[in-house]
C-alpha positions as CSV (number, residue, x, y, z in Angstrom):
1,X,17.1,-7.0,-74.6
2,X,14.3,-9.5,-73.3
3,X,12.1,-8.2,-70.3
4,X,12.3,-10.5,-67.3
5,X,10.6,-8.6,-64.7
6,X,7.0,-9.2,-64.9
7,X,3.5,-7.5,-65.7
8,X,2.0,-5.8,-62.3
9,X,-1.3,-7.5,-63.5
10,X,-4.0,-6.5,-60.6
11,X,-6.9,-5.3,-61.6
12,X,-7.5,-1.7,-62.0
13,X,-11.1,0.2,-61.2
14,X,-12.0,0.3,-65.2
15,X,-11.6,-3.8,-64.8
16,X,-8.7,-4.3,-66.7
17,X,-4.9,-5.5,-65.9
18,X,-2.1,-2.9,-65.0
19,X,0.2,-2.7,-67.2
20,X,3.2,-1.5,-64.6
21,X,5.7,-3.5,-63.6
22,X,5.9,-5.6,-60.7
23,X,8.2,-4.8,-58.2
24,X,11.5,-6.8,-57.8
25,X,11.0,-9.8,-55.6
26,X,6.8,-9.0,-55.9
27,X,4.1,-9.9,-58.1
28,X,2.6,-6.4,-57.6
29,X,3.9,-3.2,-58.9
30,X,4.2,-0.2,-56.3
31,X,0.8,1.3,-56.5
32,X,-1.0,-2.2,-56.1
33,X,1.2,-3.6,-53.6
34,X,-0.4,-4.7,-50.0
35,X,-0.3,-6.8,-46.9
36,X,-0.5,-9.8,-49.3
37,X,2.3,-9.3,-51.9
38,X,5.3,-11.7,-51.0
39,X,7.9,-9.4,-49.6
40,X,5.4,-8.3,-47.5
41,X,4.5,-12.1,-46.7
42,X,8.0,-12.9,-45.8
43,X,8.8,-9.7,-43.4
44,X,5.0,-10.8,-41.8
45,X,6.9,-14.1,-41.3
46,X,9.4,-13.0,-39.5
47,X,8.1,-11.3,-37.0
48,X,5.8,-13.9,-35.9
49,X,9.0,-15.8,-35.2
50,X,10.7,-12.9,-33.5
51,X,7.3,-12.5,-31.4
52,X,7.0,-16.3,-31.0
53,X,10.9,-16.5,-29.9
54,X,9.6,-13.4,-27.2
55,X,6.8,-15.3,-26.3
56,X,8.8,-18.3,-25.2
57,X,11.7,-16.2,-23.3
58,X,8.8,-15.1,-21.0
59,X,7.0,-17.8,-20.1
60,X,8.0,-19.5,-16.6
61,X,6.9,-22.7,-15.1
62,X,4.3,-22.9,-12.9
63,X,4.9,-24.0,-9.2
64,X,3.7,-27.1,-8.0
65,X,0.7,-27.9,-6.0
C-alpha cells in the first residue's frame, strides 16, 4: 500500500526534517503544528468573518447635523 499522507518536514532543533507525519488536512504533524498550519488558517478565517458579521450588526447610523 502507497503512503499518501505526507512527511511532517519542519525543522527539528538538531537542524534536520521530522520525519512524523503530517496531520490530515495539515502540512505539519502534531508536535510542530501552530497558528500557521492551514486548519488553523481556515478556523482563523472564520472568525474574522463571524467578528466582521458582529461588527456590522452593531454599527448604527449617525444622526444628522
Amino acid at each position: 500500500m502507497a503512503r499518501t499522507q505526507s512527511k511532517c518536514g519542519a525543522r527539528t532543533k538538531h537542524g534536520g526534517c521530522c520525519q512524523r507525519l503530517a496531520m490530515v488536512g495539515a502540512s505539519r504533524c502534531n508536535l510542530h503544528r501552530g497558528d500557521w498550519a492551514t486548519y488553523t488558517i481556515e478556523r482563523e478565517r472564520e472568525r474574522e468573518r463571524e467578528r466582521e458579521r458582529a461588527r456590522t450588526k452593531v454599527r448604527r447610523k449617525r444622526p444628522k447635523r
